[in-house]
Every structure is written in structure tokens, then in C-alpha cells.
KOLGUBA-430590 format. One record per residue: residue in one letter; x, y, z of N, C-alpha, C in turn. Coordinates in steps of 0.001 Angstrom, whole numbers, plus 524288, in hexadecimal, padded with zeros to 5 digits. Layout:
N
AXYZXYZXYZ/...
***
This chain:
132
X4579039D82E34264542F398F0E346E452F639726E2EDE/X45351392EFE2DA2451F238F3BE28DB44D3038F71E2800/X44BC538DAEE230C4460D38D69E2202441C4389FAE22B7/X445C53858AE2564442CF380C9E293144270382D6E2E0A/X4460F38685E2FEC4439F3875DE3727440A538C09E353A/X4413D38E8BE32F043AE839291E31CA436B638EEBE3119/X436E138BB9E2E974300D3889EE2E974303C38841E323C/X433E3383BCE35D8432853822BE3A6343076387E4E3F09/X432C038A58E3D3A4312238F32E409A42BF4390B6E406D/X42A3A391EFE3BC44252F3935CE39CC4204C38D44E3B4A/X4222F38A7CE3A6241DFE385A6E3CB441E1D38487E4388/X423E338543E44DC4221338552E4B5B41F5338B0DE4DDC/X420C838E88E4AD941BBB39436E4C074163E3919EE4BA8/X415913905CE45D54104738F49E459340EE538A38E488B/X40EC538863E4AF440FD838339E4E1C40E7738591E535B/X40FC338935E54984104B38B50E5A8340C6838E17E58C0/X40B7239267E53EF405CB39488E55CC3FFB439197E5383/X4015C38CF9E538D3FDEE389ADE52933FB9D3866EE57F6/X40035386D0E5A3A3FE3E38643E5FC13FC7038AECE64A8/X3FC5738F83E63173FB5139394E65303F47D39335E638F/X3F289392DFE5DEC3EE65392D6E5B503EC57390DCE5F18/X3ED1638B07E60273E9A5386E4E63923E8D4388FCE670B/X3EDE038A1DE6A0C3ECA938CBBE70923E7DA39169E6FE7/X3E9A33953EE6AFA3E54F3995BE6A193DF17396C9E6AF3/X3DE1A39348E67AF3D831390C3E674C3D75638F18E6B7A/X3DBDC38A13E6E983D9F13885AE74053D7F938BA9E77B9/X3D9CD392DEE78963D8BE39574E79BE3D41839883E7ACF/X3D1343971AE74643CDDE39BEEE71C53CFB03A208E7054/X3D44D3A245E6F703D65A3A700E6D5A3D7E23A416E676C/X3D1B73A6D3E648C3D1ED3A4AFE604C3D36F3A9ECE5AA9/X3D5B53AEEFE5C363D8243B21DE598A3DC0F3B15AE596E/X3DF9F3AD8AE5C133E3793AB0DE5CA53E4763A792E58F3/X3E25C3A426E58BA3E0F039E99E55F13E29C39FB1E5005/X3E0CC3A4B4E4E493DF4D3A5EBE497E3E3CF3A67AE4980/X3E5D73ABA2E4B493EAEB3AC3DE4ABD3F0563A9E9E4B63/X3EFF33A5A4E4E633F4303A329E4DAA3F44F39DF3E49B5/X3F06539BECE48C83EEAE39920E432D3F01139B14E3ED8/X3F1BA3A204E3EFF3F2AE3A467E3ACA3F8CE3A3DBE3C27/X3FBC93A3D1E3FF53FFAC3A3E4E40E94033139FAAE3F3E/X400F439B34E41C04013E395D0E3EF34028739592E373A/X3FEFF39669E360C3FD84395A4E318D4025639803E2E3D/X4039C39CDFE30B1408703A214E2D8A40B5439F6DE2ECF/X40D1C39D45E332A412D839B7AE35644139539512E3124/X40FD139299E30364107A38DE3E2C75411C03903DE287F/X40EE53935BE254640FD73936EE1F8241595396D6E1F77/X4173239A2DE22D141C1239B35E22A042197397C7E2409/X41F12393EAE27224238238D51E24654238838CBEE20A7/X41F4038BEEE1E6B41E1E38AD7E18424202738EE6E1558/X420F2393E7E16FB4222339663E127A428123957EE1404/X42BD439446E165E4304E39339E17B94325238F8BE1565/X42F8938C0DE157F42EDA38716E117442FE538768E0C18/X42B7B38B7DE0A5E42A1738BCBE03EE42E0738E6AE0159/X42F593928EE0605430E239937E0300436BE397E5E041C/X4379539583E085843DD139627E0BC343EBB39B2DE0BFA/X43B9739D83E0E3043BDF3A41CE10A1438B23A5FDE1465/X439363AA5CE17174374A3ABE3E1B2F432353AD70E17B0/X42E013AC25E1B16428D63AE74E19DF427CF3B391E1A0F/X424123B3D4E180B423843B9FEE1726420423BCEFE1E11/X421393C15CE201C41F4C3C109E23C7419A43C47AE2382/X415DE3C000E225E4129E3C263E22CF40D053BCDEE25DD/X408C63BE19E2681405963BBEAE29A54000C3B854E2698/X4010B3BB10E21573FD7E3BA4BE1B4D3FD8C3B3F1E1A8D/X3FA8F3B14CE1D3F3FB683A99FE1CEF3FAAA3A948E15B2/X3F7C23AB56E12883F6F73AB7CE0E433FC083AB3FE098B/X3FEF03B20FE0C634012B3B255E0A70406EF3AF11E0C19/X4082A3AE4DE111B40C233A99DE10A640B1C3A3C3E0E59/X406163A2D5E0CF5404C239CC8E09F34049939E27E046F/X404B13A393E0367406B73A369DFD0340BB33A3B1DFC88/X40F0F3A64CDFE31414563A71CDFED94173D3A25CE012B/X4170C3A0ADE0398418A5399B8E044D417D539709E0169/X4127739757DFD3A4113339240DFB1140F8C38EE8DFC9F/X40D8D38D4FE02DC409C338C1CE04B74048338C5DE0234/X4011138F2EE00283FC8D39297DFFCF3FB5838D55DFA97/X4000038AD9DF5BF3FCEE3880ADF3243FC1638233DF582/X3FDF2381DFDFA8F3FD6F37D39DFCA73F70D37C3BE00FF/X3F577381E2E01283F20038133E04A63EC8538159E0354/X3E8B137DA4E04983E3D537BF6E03573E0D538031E05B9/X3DC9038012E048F3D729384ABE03C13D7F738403E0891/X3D65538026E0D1F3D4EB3815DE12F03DC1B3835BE1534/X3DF853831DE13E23E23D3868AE16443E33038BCDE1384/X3E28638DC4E0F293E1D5391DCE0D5E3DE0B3955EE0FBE/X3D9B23931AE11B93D54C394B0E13523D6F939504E19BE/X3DA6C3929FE1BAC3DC7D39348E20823E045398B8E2169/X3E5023996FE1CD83E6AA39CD0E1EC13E3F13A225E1DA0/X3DF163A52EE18D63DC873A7B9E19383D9D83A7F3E1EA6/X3D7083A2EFE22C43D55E3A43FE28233D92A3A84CE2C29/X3DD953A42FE29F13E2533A6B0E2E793E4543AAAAE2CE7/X3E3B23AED2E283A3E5F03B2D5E281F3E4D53B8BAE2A69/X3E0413B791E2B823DE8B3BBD7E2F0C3E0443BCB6E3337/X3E00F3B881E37143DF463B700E3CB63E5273B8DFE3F65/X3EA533B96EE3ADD3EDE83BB82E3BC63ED6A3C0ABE3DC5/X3ECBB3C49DE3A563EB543C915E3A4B3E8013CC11E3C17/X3E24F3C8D4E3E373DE263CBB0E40443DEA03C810E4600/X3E13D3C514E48D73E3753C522E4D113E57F3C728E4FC2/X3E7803CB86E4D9C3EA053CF57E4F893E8183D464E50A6/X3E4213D5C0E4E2D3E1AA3DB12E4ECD3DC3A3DA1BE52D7/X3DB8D3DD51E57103D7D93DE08E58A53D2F53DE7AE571D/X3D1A63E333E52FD3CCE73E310E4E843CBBA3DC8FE4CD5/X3D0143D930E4B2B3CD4A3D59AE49373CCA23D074E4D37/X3CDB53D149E532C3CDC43CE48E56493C9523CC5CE5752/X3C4AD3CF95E58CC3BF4C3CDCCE59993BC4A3C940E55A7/X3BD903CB71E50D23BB8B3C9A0E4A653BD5F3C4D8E4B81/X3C26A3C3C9E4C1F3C4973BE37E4AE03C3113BA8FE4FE9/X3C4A63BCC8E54A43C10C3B990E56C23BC2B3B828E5756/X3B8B73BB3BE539F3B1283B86BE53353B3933B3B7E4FF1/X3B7453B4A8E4B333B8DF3B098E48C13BAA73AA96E488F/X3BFC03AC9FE4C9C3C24B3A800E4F353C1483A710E545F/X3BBDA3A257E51AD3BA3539F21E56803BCCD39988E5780/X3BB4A397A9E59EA3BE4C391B7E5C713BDDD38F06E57A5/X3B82E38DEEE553F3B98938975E510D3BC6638B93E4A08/X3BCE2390C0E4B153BFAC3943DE46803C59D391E2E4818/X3C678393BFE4D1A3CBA43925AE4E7E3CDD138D23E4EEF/X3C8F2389F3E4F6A3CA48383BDE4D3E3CB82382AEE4A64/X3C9B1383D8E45453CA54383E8E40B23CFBA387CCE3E76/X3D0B038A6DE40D73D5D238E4BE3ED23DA20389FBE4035/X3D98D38811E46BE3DE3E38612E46E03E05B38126E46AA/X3DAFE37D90E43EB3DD1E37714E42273DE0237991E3C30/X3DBFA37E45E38B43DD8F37F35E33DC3E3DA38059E3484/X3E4E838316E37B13EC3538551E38C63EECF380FFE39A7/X3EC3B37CBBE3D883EF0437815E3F753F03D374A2E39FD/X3EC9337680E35B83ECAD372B6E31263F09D3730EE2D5F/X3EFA23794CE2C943F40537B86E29833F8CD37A58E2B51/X3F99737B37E2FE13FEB037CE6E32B04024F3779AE30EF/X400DD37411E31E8400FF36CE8E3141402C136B63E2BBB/X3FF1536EF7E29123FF7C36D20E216B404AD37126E2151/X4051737493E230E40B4037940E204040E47374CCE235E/X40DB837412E2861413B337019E290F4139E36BD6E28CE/X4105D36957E244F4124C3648AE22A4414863671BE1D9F/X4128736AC6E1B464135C36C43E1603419D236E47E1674/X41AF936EA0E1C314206437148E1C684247D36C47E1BCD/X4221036834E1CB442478364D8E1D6C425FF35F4AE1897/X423003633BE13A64229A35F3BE0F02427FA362DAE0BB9/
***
């Protein structure tokens, strides 16, 4: 596969779990929300890093560390910087039981409002940015 159907790959993932997110919130399974907002978010910047690098991304889950390593990271303004620090947890402590309770006192409906017009925002700015 070329390094145009890998983006495209990586943006119709994040695309699809961008629509999982919604269904999550329409739901109220809002440990969900988090986590696939984080899902979203990895699956864009790894177009982007396909883009930047013309190489397979590194496999790891670190939104930080794939927006330094892409080169993404000097393109992105304080409120999405400040976005993917939200979303880097929600990967990882989604998954463990111990931190299941915690995150849900956390992620309430209008937290999760806010997580997922911020993902819907980002998601939008990497693929126009894919597209310059």
C-alpha cells in the first residue's frame, strides 16, 4: 500500500471511530467517548505522520509523542495542545478497571461535550492540513 492509501486508511479509521464516539455519548457510555476521541485523534496524526515522514508510524498510543515526530506538534495552537494532553489518559485508563470508577465521576455529559466537538475540531484541521 502507498502512502496515499495509508492516509486514506488512517482518516477513514478515524472517521469511523468518530462516529462510534457520538453513538458512545448518544448513549451515555461516556468512558467510551473519551476513549475513542483518543482514538480519533492517534489515527489523524498518523496520516499526518504519513504525510510528513513517508513512513510507517511508530506504534505507539503517546498523541504527544506522535505530534512531535510528525511535525504536527509546531503547527498546533495552545487549545489543541491542551486537547491532546486531555486525551492522553483516557487511552490508557479506559482500560483498567482501578481507573474505571475515577474516570467516570470525571466524564460527565457536558465534559464529554466538550471532548467531542474539541476531536470533531481537530480531526477537520489535520484533514484539511492533509490536503494542503
Amino acid at each position: 500500500m502507498d502512502a496515499e492509501n495509508k492516509i486514506q486508511y488512517w482518516l477513514d479509521m478515524a472517521g469511523y471511530d468518530l462516529d462510534t464516539a457520538r453513538a458512545m455519548h448518544k448513549t451515555g457510555r461516556y468512558l467510551y467517548v473519551g476513549f475513542m476521541c483518543h482514538q480519533v485523534i492517534e489515527k489523524s496524526i498518523k496520516a499526518y505522520y504519513w504525510q510528513s515522514v513517508q513512513k510507517e508510524p511508530p506504534y505507539t498510543h503517546n498523541l504527544l509523542l506522535l505530534a512531535e515526530q510528525s511535525n504536527l506538534k509546531q503547527h498546533l495552537d495552545e487549545i489543541m495542545s491542551r486537547l491532546l494532553n486531555r486525551l492522553m489518559p483516557l487511552n490508557i485508563q479506559a482500560r483498567y478497571p482501578q481507573d474505571r470508577e475515577e474516570l467516570l465521576k470525571v466524564l460527565t455529559e457536558q465534559v464529554c461535550n466538550d471532548l467531542l466537538k474539541q476531536t470533531e475540531e481537530l480531526f477537520i484541521w489535520i484533514r484539511q492540513l492533509l490536503k494542503k
